[in-house]
PDB file of N, CA, C and O in Angstrom:
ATOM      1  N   UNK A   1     -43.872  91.514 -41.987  1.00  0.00           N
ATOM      2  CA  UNK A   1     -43.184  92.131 -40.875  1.00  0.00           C
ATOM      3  C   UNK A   1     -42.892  93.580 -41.240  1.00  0.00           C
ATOM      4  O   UNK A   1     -42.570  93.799 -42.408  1.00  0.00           O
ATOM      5  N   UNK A   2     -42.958  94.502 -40.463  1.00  0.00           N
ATOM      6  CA  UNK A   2     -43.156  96.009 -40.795  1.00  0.00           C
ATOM      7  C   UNK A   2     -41.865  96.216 -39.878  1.00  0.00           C
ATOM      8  O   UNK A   2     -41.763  95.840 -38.710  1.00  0.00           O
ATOM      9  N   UNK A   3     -41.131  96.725 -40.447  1.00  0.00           N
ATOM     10  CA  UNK A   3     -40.151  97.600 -39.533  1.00  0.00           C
ATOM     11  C   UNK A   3     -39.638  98.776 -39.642  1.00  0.00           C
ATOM     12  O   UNK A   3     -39.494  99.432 -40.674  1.00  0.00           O
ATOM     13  N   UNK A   4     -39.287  99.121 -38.307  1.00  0.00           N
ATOM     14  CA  UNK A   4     -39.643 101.351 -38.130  1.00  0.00           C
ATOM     15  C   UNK A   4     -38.750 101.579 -37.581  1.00  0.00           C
ATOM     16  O   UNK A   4     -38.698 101.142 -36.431  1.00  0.00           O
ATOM     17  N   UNK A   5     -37.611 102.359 -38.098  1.00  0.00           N
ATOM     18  CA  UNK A   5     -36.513 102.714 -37.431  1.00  0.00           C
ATOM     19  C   UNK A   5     -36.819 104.297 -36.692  1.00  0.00           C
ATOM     20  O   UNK A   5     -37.276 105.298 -37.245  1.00  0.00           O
ATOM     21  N   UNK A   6     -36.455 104.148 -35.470  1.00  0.00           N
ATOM     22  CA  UNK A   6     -36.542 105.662 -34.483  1.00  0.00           C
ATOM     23  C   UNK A   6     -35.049 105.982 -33.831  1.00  0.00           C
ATOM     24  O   UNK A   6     -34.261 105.061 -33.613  1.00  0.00           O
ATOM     25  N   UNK A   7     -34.836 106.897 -33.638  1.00  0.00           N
ATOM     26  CA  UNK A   7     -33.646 107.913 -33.300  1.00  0.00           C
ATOM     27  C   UNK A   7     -33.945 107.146 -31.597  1.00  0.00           C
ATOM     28  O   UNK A   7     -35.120 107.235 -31.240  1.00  0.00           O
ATOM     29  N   UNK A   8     -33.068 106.501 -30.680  1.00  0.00           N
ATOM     30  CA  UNK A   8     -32.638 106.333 -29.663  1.00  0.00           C
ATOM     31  C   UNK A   8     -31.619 107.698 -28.959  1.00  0.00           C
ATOM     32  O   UNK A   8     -30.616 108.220 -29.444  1.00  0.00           O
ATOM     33  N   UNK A   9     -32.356 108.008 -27.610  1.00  0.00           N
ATOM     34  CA  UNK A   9     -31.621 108.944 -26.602  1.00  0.00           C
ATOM     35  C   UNK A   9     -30.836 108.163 -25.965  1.00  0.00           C
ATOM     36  O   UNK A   9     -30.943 106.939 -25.890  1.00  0.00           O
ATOM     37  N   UNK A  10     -30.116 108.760 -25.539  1.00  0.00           N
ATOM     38  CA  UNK A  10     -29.336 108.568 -24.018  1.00  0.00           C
ATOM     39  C   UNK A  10     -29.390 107.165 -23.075  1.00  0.00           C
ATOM     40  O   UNK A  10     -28.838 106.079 -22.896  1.00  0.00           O
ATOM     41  N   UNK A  11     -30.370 107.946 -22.662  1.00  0.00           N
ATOM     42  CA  UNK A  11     -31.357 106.658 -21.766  1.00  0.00           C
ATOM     43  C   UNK A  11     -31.446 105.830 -22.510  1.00  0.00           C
ATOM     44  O   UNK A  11     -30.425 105.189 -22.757  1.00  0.00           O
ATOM     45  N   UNK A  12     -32.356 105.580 -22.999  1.00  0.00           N
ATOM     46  CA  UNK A  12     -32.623 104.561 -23.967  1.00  0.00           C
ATOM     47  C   UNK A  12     -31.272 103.304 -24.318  1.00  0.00           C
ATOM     48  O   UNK A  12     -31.215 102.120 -23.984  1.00  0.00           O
ATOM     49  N   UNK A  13     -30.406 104.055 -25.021  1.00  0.00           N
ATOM     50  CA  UNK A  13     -28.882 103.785 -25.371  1.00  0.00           C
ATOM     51  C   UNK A  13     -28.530 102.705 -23.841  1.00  0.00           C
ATOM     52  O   UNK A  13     -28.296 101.497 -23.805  1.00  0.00           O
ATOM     53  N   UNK A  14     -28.591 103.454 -22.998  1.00  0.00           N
ATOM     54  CA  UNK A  14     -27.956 103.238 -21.752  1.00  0.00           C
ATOM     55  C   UNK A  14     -28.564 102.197 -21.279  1.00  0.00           C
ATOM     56  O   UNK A  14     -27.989 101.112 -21.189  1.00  0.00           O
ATOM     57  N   UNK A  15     -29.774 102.381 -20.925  1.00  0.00           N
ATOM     58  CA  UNK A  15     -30.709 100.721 -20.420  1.00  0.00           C
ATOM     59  C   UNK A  15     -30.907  99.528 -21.923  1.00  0.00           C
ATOM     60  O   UNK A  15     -31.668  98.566 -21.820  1.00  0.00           O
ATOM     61  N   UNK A  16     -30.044  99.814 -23.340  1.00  0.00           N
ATOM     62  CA  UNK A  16     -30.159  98.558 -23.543  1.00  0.00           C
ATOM     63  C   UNK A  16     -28.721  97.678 -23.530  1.00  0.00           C
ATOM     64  O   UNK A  16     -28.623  96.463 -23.706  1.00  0.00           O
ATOM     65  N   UNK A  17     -27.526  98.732 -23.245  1.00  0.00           N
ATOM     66  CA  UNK A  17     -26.699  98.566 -22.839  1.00  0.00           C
ATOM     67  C   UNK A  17     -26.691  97.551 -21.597  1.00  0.00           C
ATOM     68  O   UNK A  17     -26.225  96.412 -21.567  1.00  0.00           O
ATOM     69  N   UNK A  18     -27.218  98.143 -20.763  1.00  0.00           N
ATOM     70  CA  UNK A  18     -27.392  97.957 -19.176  1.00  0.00           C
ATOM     71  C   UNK A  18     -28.133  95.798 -19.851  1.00  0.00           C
ATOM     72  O   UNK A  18     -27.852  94.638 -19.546  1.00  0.00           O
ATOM     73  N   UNK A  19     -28.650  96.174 -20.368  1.00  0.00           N
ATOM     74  CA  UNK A  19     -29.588  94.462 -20.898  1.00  0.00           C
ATOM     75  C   UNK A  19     -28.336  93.873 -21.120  1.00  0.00           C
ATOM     76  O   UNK A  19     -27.651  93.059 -20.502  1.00  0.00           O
ATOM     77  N   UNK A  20     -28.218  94.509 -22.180  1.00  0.00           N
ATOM     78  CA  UNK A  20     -27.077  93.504 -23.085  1.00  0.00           C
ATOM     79  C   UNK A  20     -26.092  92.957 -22.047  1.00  0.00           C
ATOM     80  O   UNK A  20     -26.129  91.727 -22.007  1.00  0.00           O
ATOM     81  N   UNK A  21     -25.284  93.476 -21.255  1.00  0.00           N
ATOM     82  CA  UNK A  21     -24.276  93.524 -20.571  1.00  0.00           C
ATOM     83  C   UNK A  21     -24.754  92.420 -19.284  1.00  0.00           C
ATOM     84  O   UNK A  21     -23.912  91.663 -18.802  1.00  0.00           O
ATOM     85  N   UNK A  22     -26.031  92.422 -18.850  1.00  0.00           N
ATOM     86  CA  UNK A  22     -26.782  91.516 -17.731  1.00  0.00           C
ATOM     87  C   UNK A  22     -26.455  90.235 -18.521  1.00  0.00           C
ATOM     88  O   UNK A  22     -25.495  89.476 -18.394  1.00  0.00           O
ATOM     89  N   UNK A  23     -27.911  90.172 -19.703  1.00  0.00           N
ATOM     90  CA  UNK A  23     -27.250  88.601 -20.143  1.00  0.00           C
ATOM     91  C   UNK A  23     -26.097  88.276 -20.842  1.00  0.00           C
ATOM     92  O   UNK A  23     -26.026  87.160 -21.357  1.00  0.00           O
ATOM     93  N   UNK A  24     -25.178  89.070 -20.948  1.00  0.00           N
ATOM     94  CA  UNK A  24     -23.880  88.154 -21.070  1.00  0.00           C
ATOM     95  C   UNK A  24     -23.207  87.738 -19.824  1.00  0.00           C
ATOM     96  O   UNK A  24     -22.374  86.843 -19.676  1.00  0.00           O
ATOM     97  N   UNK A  25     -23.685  88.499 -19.003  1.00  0.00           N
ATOM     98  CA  UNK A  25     -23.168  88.318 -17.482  1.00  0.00           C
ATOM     99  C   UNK A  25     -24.068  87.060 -16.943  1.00  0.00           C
ATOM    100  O   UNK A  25     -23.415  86.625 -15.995  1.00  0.00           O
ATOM    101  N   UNK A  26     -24.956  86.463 -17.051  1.00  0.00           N
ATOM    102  CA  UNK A  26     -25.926  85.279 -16.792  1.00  0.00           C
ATOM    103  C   UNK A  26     -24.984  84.409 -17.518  1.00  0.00           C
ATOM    104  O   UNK A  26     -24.705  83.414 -16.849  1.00  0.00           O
ATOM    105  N   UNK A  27     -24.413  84.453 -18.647  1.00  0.00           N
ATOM    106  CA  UNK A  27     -24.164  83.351 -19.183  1.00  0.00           C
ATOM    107  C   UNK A  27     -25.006  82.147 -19.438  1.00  0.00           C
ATOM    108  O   UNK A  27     -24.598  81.007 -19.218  1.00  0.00           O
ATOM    109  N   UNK A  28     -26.474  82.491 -20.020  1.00  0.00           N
ATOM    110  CA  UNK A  28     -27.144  81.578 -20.411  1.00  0.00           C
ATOM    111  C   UNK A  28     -26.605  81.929 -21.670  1.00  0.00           C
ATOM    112  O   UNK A  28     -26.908  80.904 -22.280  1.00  0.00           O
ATOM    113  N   UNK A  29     -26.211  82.410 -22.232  1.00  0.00           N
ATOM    114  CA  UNK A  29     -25.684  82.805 -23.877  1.00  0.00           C
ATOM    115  C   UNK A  29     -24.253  82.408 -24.407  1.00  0.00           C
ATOM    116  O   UNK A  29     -23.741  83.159 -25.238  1.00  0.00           O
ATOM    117  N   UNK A  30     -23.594  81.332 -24.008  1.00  0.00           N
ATOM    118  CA  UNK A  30     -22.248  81.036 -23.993  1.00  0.00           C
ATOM    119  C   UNK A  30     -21.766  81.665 -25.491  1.00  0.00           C
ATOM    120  O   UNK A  30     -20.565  81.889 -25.642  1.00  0.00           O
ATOM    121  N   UNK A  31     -22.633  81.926 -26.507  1.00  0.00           N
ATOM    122  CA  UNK A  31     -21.667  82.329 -28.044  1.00  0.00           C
ATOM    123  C   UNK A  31     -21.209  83.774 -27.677  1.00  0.00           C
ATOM    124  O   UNK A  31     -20.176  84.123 -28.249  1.00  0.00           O
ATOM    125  N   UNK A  32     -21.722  84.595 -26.914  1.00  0.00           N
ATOM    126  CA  UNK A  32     -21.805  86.012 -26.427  1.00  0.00           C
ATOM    127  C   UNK A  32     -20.621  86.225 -25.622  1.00  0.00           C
ATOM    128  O   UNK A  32     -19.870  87.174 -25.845  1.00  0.00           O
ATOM    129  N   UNK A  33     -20.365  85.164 -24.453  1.00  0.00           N
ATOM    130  CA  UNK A  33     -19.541  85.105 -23.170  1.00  0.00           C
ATOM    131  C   UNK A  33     -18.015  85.632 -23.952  1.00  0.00           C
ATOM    132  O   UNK A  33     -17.165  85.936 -23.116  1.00  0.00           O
ATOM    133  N   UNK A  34     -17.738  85.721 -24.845  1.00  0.00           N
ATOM    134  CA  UNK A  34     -16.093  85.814 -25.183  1.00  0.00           C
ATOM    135  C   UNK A  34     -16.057  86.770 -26.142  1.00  0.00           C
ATOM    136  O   UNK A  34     -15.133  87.581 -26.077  1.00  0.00           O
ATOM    137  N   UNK A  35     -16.987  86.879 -27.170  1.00  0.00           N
ATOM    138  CA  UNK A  35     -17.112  87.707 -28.108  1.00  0.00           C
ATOM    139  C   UNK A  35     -16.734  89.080 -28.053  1.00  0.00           C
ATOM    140  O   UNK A  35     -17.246  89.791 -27.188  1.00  0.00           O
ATOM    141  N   UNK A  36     -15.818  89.601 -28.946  1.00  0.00           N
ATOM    142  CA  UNK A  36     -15.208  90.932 -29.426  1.00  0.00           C
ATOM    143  C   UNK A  36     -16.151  92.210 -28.961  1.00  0.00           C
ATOM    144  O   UNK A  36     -15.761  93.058 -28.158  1.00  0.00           O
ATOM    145  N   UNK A  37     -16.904  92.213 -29.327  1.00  0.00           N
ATOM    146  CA  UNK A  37     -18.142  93.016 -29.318  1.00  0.00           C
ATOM    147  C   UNK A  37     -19.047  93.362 -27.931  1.00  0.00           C
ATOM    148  O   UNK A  37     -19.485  94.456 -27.575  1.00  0.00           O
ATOM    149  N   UNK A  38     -19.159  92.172 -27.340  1.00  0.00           N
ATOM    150  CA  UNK A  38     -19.922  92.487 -26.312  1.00  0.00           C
ATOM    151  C   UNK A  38     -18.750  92.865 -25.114  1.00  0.00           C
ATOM    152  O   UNK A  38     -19.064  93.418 -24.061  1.00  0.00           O
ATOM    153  N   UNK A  39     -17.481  92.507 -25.425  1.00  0.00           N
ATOM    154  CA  UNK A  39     -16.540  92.892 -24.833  1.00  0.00           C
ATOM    155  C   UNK A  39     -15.907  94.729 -24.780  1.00  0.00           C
ATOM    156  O   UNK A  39     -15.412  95.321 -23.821  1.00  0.00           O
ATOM    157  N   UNK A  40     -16.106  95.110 -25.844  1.00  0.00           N
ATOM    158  CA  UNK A  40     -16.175  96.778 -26.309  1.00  0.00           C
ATOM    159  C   UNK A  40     -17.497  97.158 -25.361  1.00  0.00           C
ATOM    160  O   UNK A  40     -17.403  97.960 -24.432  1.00  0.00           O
ATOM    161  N   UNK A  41     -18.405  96.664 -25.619  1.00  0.00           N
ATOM    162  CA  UNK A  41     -19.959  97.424 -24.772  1.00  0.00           C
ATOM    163  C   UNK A  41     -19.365  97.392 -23.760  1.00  0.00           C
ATOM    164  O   UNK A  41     -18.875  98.507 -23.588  1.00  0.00           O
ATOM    165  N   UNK A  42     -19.085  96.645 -22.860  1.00  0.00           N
ATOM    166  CA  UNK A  42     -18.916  96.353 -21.807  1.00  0.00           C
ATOM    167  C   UNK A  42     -18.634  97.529 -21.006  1.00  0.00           C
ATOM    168  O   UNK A  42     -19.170  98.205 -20.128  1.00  0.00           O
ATOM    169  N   UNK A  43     -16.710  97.447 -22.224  1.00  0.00           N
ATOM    170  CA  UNK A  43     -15.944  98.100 -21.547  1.00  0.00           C
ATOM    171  C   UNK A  43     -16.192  99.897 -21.836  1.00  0.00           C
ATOM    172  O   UNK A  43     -15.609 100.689 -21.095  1.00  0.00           O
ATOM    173  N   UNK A  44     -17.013 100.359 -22.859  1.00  0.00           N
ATOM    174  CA  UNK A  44     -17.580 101.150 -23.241  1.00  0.00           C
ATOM    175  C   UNK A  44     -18.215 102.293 -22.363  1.00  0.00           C
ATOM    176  O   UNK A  44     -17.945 103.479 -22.174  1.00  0.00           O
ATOM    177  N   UNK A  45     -19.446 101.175 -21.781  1.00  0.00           N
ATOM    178  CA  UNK A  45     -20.405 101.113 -20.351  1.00  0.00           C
ATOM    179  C   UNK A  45     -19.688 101.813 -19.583  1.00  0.00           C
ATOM    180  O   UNK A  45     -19.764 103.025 -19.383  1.00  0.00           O
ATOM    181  N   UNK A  46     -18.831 100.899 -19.047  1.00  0.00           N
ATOM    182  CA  UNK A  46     -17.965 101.127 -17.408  1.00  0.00           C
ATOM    183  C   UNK A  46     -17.421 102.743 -17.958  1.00  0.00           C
ATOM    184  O   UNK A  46     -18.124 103.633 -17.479  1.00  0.00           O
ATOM    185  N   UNK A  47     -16.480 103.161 -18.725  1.00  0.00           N
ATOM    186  CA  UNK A  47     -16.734 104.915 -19.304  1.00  0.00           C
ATOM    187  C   UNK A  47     -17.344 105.548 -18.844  1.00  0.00           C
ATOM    188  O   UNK A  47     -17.076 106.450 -18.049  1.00  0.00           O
ATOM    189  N   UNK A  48     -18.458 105.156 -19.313  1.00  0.00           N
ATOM    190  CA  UNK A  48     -19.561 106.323 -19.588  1.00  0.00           C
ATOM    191  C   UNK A  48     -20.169 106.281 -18.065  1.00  0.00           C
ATOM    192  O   UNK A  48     -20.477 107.274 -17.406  1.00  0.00           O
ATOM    193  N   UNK A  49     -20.260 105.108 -17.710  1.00  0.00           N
ATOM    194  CA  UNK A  49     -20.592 105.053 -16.199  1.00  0.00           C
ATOM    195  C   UNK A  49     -19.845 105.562 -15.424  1.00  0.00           C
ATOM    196  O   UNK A  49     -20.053 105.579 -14.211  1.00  0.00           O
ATOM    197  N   UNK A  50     -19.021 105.979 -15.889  1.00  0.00           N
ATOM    198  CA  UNK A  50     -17.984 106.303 -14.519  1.00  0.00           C
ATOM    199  C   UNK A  50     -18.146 108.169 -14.585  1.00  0.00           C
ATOM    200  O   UNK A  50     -18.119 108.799 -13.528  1.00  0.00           O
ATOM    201  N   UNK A  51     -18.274 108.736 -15.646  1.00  0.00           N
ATOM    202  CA  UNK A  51     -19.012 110.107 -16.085  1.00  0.00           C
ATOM    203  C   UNK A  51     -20.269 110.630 -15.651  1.00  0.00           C
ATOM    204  O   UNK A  51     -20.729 111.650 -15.138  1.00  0.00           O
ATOM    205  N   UNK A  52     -20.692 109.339 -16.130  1.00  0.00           N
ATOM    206  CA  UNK A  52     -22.360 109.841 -15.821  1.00  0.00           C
ATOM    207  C   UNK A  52     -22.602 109.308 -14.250  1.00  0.00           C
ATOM    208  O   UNK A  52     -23.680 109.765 -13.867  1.00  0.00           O
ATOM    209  N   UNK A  53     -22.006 108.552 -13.283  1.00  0.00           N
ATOM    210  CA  UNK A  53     -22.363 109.088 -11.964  1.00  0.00           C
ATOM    211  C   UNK A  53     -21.874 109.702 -11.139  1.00  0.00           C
ATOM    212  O   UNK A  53     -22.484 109.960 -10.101  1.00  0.00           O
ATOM    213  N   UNK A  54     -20.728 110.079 -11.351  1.00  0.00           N
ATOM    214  CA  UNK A  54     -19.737 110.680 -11.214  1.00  0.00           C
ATOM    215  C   UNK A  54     -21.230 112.046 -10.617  1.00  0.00           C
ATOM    216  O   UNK A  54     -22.092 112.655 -11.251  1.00  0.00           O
ATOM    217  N   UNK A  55     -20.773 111.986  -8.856  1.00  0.00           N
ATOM    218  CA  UNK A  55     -21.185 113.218  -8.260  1.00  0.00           C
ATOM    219  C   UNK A  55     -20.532 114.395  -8.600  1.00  0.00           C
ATOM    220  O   UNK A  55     -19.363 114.017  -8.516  1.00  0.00           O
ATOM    221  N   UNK A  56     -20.490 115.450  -8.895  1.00  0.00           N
ATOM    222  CA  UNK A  56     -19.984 116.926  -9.283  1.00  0.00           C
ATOM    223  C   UNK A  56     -20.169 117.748  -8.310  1.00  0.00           C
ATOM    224  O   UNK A  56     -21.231 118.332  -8.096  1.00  0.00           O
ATOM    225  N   UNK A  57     -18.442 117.923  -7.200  1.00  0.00           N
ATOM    226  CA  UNK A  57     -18.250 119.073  -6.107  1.00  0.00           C
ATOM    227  C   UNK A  57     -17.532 119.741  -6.759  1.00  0.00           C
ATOM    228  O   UNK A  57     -16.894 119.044  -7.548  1.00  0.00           O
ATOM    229  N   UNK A  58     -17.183 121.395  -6.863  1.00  0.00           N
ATOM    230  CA  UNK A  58     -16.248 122.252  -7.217  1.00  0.00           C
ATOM    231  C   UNK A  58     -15.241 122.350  -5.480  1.00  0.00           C
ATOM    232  O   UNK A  58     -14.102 122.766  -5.270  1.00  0.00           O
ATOM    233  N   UNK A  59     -16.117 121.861  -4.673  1.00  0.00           N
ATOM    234  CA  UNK A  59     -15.682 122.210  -3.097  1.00  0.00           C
ATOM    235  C   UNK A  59     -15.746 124.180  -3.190  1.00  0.00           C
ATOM    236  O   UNK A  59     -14.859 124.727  -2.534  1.00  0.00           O
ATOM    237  N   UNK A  60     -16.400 124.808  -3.697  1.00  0.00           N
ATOM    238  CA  UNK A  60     -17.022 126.232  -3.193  1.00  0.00           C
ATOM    239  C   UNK A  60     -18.223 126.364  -2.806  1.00  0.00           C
ATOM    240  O   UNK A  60     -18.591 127.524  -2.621  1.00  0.00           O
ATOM    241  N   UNK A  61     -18.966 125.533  -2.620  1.00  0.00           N
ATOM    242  CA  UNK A  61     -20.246 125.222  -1.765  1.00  0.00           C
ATOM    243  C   UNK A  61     -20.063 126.771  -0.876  1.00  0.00           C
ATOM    244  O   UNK A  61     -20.702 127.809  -1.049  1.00  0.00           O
ATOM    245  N   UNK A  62     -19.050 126.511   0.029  1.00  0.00           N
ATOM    246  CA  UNK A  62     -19.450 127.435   1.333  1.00  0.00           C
ATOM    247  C   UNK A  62     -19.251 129.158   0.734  1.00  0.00           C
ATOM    248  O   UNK A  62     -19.884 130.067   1.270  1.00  0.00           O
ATOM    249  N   UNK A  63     -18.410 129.378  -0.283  1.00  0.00           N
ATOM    250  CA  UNK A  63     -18.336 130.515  -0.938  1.00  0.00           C
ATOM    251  C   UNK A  63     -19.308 130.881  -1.803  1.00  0.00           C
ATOM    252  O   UNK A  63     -19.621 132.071  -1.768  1.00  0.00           O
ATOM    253  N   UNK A  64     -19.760 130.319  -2.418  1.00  0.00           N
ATOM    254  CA  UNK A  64     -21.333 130.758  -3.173  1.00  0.00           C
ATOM    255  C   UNK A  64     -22.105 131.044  -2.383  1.00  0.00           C
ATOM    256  O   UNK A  64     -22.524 132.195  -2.254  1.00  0.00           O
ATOM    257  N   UNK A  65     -22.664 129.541  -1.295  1.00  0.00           N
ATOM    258  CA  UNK A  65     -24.015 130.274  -0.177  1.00  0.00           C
ATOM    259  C   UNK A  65     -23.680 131.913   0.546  1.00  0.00           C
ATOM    260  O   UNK A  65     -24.522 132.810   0.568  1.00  0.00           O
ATOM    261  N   UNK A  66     -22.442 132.019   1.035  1.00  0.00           N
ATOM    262  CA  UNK A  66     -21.856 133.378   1.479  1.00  0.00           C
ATOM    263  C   UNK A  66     -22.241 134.370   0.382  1.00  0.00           C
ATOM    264  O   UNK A  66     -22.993 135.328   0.557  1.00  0.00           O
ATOM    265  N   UNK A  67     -21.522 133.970  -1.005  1.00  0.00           N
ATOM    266  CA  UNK A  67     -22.383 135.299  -2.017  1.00  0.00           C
ATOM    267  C   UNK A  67     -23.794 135.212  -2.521  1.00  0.00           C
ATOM    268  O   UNK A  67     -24.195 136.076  -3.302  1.00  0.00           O
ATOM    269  N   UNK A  68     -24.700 134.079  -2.072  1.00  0.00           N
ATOM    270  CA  UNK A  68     -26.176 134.114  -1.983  1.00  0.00           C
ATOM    271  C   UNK A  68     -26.531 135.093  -0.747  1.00  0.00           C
ATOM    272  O   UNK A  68     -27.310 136.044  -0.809  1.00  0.00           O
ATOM    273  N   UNK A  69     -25.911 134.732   0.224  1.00  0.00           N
ATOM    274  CA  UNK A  69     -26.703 135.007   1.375  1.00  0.00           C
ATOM    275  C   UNK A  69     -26.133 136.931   1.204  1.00  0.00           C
ATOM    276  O   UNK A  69     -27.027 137.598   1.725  1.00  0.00           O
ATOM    277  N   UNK A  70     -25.621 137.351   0.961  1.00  0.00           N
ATOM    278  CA  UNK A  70     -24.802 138.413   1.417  1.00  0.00           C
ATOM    279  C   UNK A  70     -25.869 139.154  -0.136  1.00  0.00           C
ATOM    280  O   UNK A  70     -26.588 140.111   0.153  1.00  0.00           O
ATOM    281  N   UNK A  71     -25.885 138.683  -1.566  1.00  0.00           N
ATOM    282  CA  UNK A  71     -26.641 139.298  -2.642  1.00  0.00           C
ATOM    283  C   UNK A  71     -28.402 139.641  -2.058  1.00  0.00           C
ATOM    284  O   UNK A  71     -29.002 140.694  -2.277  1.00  0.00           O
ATOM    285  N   UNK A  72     -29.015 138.301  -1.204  1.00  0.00           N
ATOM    286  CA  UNK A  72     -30.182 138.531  -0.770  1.00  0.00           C
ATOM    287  C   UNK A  72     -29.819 139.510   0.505  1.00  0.00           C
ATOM    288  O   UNK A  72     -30.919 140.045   0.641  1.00  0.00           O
ATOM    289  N   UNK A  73     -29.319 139.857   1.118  1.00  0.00           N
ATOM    290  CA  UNK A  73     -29.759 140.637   2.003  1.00  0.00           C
ATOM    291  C   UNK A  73     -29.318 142.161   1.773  1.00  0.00           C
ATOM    292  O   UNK A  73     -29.474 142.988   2.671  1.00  0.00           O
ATOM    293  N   UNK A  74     -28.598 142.596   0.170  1.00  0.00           N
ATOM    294  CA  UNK A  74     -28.214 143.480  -0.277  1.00  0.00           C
ATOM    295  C   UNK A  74     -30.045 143.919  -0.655  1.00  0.00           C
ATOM    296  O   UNK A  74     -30.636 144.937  -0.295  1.00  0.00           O
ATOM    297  N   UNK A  75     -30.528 142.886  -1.387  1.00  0.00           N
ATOM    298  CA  UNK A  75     -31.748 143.164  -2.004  1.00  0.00           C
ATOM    299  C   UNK A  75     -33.070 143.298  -1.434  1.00  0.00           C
ATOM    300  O   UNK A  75     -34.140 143.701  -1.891  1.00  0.00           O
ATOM    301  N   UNK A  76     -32.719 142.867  -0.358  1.00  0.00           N
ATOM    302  CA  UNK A  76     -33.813 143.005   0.970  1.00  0.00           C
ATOM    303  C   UNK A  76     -33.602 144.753   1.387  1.00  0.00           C
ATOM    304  O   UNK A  76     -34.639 145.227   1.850  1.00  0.00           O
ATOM    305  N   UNK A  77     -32.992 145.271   1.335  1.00  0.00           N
ATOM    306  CA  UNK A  77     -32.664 146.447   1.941  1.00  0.00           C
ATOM    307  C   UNK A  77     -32.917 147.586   0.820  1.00  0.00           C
ATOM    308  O   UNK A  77     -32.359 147.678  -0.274  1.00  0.00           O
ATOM    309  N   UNK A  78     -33.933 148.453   1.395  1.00  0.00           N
ATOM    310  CA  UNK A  78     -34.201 149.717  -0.001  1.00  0.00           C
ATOM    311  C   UNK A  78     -33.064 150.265   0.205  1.00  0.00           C
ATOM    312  O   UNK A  78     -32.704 151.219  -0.484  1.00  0.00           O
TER     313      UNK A  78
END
């Protein structure tokens, strides 16, 4: 048996998370269902999930396009 350890991203991290967390949630794995550990991932997950979809408004939307629109038509003009 040959084994190769590689540096895991993000993603990666995240969808085996996303596994782990499914089958303990199936509960075909009853030694898993209570356990310390898969209980930390879990709650770990829900964190990071709540960050990482977390949409990002400043609510100045309408004040930037105004200093887009107002910079392009400075630059339109010799």
């Amino acid at each position: 048996m040959k084994i190769i350890l590689v540096r895991l991203g993000t993603k990666d991290l995240v969808t085996l998370a996303q596994r782990v967390i499914s089958n303990i949630q199936s509960g075909k794995y009853p030694v898993i269902t209570n356990h310390p550990l898969t209980a930390t991932l879990a709650a770990s997950y829900m964190e990071y999930d709540k960050v990482y979809a977390k949409q990002v408004y400043s609510g100045k939307g309408k004040d930037v396009a105004t200093a887009d629109h107002e910079r392009d038509l400075c630059l339109e003009q010799p």
